[in-house]
MDTraj code that builds the backbone (N, CA, C; nanometers):
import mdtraj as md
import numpy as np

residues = "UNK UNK UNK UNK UNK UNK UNK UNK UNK UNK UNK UNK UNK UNK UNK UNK UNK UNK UNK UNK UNK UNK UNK UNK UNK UNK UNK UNK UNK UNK UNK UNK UNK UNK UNK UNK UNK UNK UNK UNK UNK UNK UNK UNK UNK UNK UNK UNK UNK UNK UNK UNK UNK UNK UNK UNK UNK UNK UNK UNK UNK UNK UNK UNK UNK UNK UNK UNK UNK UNK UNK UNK UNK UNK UNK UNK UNK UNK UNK UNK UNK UNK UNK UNK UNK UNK UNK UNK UNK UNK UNK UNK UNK UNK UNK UNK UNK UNK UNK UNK UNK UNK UNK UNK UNK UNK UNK UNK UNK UNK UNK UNK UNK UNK UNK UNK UNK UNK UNK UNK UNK UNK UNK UNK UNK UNK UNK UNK UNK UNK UNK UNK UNK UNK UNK UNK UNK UNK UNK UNK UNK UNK UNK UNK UNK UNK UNK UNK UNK UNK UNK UNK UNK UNK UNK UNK UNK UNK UNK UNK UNK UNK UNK UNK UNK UNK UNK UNK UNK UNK UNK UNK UNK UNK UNK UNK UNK UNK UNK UNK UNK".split()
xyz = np.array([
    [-1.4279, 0.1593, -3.1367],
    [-1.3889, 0.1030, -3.0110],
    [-1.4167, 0.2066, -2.9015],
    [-1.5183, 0.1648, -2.8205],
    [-1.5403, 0.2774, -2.7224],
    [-1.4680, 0.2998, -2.6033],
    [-1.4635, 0.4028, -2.5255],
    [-1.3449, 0.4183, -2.4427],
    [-1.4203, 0.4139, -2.2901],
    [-1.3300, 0.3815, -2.1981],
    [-1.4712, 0.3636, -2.0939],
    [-1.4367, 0.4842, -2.0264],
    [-1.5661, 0.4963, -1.9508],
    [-1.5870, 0.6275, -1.8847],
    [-1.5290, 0.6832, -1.7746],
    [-1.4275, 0.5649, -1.6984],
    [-1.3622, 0.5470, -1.6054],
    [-1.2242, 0.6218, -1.6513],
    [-1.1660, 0.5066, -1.8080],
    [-1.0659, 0.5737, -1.8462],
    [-1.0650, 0.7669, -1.8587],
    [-1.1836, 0.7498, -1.9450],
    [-1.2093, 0.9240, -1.9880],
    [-1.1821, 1.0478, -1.8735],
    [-1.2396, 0.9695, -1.7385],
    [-1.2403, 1.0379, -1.6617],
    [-1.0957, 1.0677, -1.5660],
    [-1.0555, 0.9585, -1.5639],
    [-0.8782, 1.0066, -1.5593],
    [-0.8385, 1.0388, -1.6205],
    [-0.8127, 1.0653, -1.7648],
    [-0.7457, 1.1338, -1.8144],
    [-0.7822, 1.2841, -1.8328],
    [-0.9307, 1.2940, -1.7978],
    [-1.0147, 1.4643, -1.7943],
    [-0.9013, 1.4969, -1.6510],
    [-0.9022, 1.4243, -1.5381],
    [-0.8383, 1.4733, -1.3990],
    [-0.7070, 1.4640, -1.4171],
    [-0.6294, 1.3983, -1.4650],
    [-0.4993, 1.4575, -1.5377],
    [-0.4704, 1.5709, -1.5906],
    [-0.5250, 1.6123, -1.7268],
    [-0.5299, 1.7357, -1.7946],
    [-0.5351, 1.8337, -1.6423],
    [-0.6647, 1.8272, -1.5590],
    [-0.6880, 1.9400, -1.4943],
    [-0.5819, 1.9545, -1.4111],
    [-0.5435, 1.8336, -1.3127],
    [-0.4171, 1.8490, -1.2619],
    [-0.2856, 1.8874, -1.3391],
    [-0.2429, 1.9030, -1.4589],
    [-0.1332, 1.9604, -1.5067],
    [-0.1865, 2.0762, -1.5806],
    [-0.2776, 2.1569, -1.5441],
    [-0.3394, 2.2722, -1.6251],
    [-0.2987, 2.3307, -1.5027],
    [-0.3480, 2.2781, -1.3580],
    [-0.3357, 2.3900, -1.2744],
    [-0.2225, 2.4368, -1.2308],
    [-0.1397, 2.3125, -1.2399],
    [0.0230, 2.2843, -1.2345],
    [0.0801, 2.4174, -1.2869],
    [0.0489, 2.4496, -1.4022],
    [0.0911, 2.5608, -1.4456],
    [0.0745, 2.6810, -1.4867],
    [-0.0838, 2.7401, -1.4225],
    [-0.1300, 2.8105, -1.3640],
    [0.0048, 2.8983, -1.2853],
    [0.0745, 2.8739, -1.1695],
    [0.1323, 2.9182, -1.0949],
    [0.2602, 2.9191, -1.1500],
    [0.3344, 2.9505, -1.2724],
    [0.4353, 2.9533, -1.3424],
    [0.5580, 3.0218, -1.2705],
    [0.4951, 3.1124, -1.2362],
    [0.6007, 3.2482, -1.2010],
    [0.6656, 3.2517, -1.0835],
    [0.6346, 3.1244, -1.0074],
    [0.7387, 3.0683, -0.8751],
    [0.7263, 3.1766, -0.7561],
    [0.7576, 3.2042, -0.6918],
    [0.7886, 3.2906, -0.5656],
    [0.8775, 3.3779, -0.5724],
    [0.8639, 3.5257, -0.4974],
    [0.9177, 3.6078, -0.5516],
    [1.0816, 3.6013, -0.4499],
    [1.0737, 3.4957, -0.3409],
    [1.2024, 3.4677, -0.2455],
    [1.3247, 3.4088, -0.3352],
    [1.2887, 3.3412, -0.4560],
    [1.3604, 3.2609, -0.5301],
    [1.4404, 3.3788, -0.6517],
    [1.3430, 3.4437, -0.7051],
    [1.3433, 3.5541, -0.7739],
    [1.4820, 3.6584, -0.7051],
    [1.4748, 3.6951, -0.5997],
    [1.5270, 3.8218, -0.4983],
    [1.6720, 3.7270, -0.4917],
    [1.6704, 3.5996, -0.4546],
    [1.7876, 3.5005, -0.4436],
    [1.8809, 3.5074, -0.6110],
    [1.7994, 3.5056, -0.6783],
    [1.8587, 3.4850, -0.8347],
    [1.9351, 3.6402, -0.8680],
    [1.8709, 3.7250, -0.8284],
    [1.8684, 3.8617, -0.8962],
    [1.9969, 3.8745, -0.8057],
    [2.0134, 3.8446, -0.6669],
    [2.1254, 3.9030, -0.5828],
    [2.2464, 3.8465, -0.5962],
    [2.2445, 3.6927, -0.6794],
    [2.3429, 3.6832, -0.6706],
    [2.4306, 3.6697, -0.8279],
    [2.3486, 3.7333, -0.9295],
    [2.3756, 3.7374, -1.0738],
    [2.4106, 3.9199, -1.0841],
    [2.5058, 3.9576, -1.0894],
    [2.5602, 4.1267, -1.1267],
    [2.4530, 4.1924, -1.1826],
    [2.4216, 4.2880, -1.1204],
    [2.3413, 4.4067, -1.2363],
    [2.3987, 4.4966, -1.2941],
    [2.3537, 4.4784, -1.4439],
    [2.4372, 4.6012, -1.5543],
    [2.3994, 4.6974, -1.4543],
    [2.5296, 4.8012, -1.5067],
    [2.5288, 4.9362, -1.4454],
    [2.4877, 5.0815, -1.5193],
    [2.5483, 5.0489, -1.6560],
    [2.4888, 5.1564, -1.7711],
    [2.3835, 5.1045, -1.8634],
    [2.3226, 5.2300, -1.9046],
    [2.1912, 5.2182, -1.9604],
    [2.2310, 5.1208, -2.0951],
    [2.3709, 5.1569, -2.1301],
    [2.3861, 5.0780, -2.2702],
    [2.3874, 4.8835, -2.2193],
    [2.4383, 4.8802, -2.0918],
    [2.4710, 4.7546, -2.0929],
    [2.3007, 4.6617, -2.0304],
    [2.1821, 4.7849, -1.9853],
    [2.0802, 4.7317, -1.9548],
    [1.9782, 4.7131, -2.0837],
    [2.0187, 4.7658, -2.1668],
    [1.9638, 4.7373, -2.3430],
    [2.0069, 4.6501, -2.4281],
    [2.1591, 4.5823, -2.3448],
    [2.2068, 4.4775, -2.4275],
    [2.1340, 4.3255, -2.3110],
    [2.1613, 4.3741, -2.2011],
    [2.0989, 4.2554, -2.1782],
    [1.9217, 4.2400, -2.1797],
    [1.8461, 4.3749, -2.1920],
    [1.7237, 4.3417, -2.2575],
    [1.7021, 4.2654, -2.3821],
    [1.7763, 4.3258, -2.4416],
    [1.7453, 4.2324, -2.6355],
    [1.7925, 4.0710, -2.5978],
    [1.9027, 4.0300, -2.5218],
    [1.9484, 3.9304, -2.4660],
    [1.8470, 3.8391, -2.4028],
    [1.7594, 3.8715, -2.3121],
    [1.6886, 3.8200, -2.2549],
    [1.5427, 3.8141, -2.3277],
    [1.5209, 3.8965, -2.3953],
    [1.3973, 3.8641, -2.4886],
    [1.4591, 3.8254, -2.5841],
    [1.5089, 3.7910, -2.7031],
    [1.5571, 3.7161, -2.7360],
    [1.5116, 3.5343, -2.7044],
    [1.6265, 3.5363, -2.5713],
    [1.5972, 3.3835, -2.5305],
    [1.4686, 3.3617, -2.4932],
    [1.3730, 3.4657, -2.4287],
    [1.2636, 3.4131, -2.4295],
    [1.1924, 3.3651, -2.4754],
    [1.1671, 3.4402, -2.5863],
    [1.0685, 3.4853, -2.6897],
    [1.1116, 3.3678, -2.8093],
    [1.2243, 3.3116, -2.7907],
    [1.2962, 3.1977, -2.8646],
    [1.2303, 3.0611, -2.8041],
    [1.2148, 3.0523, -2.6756],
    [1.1631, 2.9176, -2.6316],
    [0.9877, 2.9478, -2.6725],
    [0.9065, 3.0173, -2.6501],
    [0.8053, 3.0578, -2.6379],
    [0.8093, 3.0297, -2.8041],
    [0.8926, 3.0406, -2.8756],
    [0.8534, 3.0142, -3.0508],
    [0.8703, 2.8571, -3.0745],
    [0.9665, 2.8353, -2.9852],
    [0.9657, 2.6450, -3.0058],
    [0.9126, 2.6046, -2.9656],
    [0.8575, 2.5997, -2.8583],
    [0.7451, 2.5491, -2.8052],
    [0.6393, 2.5288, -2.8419],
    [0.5868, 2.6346, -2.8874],
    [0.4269, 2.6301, -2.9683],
    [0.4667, 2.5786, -3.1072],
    [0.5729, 2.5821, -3.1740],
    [0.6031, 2.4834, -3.3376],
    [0.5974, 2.3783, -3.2873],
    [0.6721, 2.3159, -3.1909],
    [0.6976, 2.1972, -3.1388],
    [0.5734, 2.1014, -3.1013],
    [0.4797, 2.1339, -3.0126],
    [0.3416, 2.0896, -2.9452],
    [0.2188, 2.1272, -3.0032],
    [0.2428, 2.2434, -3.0660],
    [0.1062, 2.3089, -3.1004],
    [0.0870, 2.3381, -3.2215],
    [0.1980, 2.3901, -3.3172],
    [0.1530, 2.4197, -3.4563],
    [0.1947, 2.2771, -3.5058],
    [0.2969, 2.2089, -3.5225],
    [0.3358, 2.1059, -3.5538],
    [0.1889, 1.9579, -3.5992],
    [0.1662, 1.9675, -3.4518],
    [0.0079, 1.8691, -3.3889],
    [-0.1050, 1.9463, -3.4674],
    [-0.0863, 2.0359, -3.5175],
    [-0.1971, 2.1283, -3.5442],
    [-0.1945, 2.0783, -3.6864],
    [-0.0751, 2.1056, -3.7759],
    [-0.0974, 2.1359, -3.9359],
    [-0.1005, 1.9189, -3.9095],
    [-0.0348, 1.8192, -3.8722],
    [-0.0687, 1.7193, -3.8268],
    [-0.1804, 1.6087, -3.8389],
    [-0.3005, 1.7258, -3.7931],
    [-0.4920, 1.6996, -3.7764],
    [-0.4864, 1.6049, -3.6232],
    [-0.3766, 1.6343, -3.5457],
    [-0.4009, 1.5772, -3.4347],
    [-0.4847, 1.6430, -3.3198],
    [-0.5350, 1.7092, -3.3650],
    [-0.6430, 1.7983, -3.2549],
    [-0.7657, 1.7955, -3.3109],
    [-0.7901, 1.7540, -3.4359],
    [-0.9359, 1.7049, -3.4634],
    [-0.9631, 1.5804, -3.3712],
    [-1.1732, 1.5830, -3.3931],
    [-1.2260, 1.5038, -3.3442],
    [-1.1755, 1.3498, -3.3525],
    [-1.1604, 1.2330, -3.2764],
    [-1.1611, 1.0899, -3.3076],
    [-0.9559, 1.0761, -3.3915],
    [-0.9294, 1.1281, -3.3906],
    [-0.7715, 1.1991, -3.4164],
    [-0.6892, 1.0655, -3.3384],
    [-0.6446, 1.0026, -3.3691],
    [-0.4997, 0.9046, -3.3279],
    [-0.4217, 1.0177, -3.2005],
    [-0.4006, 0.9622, -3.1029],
    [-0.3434, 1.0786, -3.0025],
    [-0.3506, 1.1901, -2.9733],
    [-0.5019, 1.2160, -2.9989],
    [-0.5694, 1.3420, -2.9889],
    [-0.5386, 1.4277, -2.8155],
    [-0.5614, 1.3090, -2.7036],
    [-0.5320, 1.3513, -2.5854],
    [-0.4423, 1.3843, -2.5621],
    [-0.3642, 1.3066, -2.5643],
    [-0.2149, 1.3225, -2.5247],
    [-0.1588, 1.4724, -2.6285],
    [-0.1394, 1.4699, -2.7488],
    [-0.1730, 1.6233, -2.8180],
    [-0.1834, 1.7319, -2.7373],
    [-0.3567, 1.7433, -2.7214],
    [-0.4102, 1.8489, -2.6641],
    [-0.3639, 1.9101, -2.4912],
    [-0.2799, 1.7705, -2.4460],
    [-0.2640, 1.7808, -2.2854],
    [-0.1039, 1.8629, -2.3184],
    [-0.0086, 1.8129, -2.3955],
    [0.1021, 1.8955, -2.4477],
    [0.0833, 2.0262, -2.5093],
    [-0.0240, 2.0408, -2.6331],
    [-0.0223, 2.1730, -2.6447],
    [-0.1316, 2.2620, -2.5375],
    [-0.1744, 2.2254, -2.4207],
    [-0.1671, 2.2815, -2.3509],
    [-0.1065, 2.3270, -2.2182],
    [-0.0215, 2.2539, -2.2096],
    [0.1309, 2.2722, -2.1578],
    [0.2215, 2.3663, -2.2348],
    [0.2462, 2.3262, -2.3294],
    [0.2989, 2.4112, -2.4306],
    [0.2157, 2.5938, -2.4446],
    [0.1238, 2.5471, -2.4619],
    [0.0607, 2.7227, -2.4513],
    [0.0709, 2.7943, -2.3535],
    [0.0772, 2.7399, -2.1543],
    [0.1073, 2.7628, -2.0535],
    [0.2229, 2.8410, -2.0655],
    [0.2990, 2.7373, -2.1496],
    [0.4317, 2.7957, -2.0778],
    [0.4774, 2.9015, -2.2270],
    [0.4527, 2.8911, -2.3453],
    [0.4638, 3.0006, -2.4176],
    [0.4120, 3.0889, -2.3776],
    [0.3064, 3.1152, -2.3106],
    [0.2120, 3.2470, -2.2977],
    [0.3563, 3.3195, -2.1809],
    [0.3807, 3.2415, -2.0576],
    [0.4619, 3.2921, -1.9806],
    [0.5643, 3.3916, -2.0415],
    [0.6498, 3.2651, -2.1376],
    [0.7750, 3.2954, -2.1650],
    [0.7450, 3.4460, -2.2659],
    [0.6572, 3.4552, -2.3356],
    [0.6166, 3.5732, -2.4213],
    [0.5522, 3.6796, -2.2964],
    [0.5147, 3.6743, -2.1894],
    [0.4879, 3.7879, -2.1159],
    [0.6560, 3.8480, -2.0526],
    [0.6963, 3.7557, -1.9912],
    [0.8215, 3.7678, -1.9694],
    [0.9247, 3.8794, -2.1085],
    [0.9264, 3.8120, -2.2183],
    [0.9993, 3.8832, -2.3688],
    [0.9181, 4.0229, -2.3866],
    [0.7784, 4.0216, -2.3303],
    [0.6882, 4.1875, -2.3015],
    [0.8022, 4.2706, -2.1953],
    [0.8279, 4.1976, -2.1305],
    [0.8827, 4.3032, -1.9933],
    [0.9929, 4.3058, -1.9948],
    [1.0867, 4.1835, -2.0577],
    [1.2528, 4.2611, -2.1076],
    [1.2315, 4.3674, -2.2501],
    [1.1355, 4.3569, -2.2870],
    [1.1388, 4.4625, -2.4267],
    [1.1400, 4.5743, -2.3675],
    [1.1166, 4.5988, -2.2242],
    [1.0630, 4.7365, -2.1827],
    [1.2032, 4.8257, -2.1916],
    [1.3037, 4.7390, -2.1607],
    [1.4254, 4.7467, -2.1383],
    [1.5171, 4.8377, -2.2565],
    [1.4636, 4.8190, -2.3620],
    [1.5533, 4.8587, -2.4913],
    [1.4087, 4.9186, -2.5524],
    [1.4400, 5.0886, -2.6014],
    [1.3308, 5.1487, -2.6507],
    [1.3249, 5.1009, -2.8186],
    [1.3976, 5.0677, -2.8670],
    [1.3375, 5.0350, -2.9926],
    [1.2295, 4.9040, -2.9726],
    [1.3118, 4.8152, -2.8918],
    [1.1696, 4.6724, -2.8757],
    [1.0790, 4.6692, -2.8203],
    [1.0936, 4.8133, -2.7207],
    [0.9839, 4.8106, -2.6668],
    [0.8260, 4.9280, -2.7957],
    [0.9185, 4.9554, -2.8537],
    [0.8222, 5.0583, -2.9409],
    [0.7682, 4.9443, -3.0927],
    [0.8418, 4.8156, -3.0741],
    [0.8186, 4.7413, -3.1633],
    [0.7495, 4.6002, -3.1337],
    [0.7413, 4.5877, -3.0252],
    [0.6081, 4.4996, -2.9369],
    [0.5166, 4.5522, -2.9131],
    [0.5049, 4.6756, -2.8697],
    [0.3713, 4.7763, -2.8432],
    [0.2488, 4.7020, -2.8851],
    [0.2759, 4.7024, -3.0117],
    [0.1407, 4.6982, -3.0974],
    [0.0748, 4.5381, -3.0513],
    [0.1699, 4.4460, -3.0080],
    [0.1707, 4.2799, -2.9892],
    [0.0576, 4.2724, -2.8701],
    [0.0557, 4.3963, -2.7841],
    [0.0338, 4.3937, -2.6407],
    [-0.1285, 4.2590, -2.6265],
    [-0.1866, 4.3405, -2.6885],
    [-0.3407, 4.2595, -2.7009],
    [-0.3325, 4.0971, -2.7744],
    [-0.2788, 4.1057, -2.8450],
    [-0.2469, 3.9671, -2.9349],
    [-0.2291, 3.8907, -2.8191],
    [-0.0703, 3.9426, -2.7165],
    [-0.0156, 3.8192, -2.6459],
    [-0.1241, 3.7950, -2.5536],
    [-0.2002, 3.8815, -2.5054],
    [-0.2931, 3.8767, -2.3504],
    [-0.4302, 3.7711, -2.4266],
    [-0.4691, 3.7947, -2.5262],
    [-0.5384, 3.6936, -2.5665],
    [-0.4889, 3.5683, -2.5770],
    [-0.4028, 3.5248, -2.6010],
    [-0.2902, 3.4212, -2.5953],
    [-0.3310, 3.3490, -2.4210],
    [-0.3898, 3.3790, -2.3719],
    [-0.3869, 3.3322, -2.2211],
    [-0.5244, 3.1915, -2.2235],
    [-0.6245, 3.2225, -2.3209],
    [-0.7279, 3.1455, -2.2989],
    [-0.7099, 3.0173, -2.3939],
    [-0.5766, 2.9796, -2.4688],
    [-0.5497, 2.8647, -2.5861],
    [-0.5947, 2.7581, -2.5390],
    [-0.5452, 2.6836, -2.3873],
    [-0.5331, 2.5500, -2.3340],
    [-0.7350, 2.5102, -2.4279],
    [-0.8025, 2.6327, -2.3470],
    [-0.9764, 2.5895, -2.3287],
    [-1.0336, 2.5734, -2.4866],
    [-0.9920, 2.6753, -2.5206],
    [-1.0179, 2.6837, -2.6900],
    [-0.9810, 2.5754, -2.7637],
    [-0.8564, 2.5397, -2.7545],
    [-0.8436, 2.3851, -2.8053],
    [-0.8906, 2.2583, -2.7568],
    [-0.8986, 2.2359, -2.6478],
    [-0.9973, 2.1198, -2.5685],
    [-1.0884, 2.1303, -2.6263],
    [-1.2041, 2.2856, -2.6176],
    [-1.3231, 2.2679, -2.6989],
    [-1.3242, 2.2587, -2.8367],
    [-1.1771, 2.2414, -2.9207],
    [-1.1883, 2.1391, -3.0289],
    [-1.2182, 2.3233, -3.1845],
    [-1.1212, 2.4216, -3.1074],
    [-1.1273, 2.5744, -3.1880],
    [-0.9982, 2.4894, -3.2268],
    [-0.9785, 2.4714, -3.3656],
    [-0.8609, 2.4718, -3.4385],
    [-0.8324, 2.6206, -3.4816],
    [-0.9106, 2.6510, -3.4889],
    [-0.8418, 2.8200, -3.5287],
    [-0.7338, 2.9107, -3.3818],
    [-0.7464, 2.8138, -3.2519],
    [-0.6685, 2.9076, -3.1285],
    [-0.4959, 2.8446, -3.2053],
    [-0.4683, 2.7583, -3.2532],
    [-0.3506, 2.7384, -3.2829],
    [-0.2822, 2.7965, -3.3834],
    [-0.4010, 2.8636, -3.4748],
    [-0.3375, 2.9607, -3.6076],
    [-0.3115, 3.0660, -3.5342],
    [-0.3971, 3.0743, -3.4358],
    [-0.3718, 3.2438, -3.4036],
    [-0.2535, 3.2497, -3.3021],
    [-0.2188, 3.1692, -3.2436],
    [-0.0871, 3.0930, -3.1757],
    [0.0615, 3.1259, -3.2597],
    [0.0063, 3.0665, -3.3665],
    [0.1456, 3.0537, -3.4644],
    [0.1500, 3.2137, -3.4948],
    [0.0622, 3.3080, -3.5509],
    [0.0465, 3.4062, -3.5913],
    [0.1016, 3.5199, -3.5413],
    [0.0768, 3.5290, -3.3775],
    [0.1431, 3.6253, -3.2661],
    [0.2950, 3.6202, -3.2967],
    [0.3122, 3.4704, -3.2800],
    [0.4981, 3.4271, -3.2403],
    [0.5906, 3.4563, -3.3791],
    [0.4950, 3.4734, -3.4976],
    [0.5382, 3.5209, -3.5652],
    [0.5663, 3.6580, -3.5685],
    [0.4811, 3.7198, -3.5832],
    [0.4553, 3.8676, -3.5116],
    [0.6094, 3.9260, -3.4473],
    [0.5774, 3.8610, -3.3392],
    [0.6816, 3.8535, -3.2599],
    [0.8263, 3.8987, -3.2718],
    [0.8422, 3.7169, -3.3745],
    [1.0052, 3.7228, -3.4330],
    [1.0036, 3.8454, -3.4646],
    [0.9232, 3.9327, -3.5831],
    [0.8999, 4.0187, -3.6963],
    [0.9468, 4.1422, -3.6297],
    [0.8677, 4.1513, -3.5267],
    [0.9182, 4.2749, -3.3762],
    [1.0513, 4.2629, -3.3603],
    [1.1168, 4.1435, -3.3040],
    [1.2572, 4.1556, -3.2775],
    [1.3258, 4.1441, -3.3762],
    [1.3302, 4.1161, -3.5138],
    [1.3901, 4.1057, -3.6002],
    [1.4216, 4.2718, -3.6621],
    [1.3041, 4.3532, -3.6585],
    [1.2729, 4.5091, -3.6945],
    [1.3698, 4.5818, -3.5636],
    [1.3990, 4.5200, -3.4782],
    [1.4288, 4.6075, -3.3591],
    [1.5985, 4.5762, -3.3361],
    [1.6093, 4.4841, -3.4131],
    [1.7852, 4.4453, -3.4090],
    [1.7976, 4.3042, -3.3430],
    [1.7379, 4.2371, -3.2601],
    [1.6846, 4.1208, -3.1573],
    [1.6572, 3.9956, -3.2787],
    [1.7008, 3.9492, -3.3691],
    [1.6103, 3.8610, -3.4281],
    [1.6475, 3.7357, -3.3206],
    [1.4844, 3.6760, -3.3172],
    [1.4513, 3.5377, -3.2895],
    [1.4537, 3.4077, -3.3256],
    [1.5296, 3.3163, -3.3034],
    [1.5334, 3.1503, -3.3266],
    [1.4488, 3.0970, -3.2416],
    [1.4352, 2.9714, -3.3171],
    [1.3115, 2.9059, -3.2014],
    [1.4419, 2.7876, -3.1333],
    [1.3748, 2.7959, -2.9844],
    [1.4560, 2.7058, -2.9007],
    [1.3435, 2.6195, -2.8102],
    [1.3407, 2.4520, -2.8741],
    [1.2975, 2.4208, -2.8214],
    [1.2900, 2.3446, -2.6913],
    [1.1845, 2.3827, -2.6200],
    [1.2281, 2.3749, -2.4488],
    [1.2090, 2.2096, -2.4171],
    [1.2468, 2.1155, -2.3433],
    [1.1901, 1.9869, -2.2912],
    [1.0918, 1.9887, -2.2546],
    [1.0219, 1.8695, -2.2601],
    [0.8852, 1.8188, -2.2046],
    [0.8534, 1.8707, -2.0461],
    [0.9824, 1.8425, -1.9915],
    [0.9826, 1.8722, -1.8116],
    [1.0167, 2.0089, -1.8113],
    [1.0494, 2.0861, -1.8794],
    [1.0797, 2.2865, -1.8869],
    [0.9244, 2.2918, -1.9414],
    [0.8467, 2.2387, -2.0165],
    [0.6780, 2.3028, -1.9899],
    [0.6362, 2.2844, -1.8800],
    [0.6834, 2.1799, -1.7655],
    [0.5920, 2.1649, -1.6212],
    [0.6405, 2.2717, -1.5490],
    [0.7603, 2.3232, -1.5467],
    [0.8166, 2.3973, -1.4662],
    [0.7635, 2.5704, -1.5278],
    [0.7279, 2.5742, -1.6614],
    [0.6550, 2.6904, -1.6672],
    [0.7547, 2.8176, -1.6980],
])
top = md.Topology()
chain = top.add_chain()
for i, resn in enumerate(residues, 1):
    res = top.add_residue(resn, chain, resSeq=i)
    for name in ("N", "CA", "C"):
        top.add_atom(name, md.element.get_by_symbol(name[0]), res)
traj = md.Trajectory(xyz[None], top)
């Protein structure tokens, strides 16, 4: 059953419109300065290491549900192969889903900085996660292997915070918490 070219083509300008959507994840830094001023800052080094492991942690927890949820899930699935039963719709979530994992795992990079054991136990992750940035394209062009290597990092990951005292659960985020990034 062939699909018409009209359809194809809205749904190609969809994808792009919610790709770029979340492109710009990281919001404004006025909103940021508003949040930070009116939430207490630890005062001792011990209480800025508890809320580092704290905050990576939760990150690094949505960033693991997320990609089980949309991306490895759809993946072991065969919903990202060619001619695939809900192949689009799939690929438009796990690339939403990779958007906003990649975030939430840069974010769990920069509270690790916070606590020297996690940060001496992500170190090694550094390159893994930054490759992690090109998934959305790799899977469109139909690389089933960007979703192993997806699952692979976040594993990684847990493995880091688990070695560092931090272990990770996966928390999975809503459909409308991937638009928001």
């Amino acid at each position: 059953m062939p699909v018409p070219i009209r359809r194809l083509f809205v749904a190609l300008m969809v994808s792009c419109v919610l790709m770029a959507g979340t492109a710009g994840c990281g919001g404004d830094d006025s909103s940021k300065q508003q949040s930070s001023a009116s939430s207490p800052s630890p005062s001792t080094s011990a209480e800025k290491q508890k809320f580092a492991k704290t905050r990576f942690v939760a990150n690094a927890g949505l960033a693991a549900g997320a990609t089980y949820q949309w991306i490895v899930k759809p993946w072991k699935a065969g919903k990202f192969k060619k001619g695939a039963d809900g192949r689009k719709v799939a690929l438009v979530k796990a690339g939403l889903a990779g958007a906003f994992a990649y975030n939430r795992l840069k974010a769990a990079q920069k509270n690790a900085q916070g606590d020297p054991t996690l940060a001496k136990a992500l170190a090694p992750l550094t390159a893994g996660i930054d490759a992690l940035k090109d998934l959305p394209s790799k899977l469109r062009n139909g690389d089933t292997n960007a979703a192993s290597s997806f699952d692979q990092i976040i594993g990684q990951v847990k493995d880091a915070g688990q070695s560092a005292g931090a272990p990770v659960k996966d928390q999975v985020p809503s459909t409308s918490d991937l638009n928001k990034g």
